[in-house]
C-alpha positions in Angstrom: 71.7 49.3 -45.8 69.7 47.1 -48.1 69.5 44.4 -46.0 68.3 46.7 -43.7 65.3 47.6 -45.6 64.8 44.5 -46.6 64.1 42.9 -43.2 62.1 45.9 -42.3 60.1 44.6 -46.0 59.7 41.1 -45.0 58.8 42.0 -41.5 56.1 44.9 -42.7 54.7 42.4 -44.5 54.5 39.8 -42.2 52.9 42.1 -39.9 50.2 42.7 -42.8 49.9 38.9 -43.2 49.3 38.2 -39.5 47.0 41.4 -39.5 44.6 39.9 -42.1 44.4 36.7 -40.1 43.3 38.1 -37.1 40.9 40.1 -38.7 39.6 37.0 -40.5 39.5 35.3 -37.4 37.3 37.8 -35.5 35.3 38.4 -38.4 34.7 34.1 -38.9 34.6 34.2 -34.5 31.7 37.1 -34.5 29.9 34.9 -37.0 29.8 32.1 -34.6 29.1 34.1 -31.8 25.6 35.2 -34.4 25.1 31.8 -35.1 25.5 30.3 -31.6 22.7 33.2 -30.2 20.4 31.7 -33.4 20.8 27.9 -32.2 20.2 29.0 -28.3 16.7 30.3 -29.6 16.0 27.8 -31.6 16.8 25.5 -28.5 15.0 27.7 -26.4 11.8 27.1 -29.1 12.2 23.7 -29.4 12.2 23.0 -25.5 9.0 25.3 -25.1 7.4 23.2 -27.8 8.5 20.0 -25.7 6.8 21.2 -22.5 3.6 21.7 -24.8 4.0 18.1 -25.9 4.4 16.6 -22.4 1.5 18.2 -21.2 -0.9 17.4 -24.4 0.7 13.4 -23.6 -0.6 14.2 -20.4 -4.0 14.9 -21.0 -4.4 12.4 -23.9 -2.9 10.1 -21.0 -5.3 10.8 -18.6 -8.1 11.4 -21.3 -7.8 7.6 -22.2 -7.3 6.3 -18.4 -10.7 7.7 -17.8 -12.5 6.1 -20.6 -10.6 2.8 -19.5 -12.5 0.1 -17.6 -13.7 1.2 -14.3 -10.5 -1.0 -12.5 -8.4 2.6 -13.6 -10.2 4.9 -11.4 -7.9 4.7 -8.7 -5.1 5.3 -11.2 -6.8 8.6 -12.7 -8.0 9.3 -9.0 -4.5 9.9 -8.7 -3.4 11.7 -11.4 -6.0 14.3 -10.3 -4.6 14.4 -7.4 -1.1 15.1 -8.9 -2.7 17.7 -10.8 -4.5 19.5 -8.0 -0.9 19.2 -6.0 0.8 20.5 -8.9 -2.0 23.5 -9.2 -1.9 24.5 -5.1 2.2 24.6 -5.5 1.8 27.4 -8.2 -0.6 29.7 -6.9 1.3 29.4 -3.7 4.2 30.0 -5.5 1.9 33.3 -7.0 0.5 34.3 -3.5 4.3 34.9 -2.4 
């Protein structure tokens, strides 16, 4: 009968043992999960601030084009027209 009690013992406390785990492991998994959501936003930031970047290199780019010599018209000629393209596509986009 003691052996009896003793397995049930050793197997209550395994139990226990692989209880804690698993709550360590959802409590370290749900910190992840927190820390993952964090890093998406700062991502999501990041990227944002990229766009803003682009389109100030942009302008700067087309800023120093038109105070180039006077063989860069065409070239800014054309980035306007890019522009304008760019502009129609998005209030068409709005007019839907």
């Amino acid at each position: 009968m003691a052996d009896i009690d003793d397995s049930i013992s050793l197997i209550e406390d395994k139990i226990n043992r692989v209880l804690r785990v698993a709550g360590n492991i959802l409590s370290d998994n749900e910190d992840l999960r927190c820390q993952v959501e964090e890093l998406k936003g700062q991502l999501d930031g990041k990227n944002d601030e990229i766009k803003v970047l682009e389109s100030k290199y942009q302008n700067l780019k087309l800023t120093r084009t038109m105070t180039s010599s006077p063989d860069d018209i065409k070239n800014v000629k054309h980035q306007v027209d890019n522009m304008v393209r760019e502009i129609d596509k998005c209030i068409a986009l709005l007019n839907r």
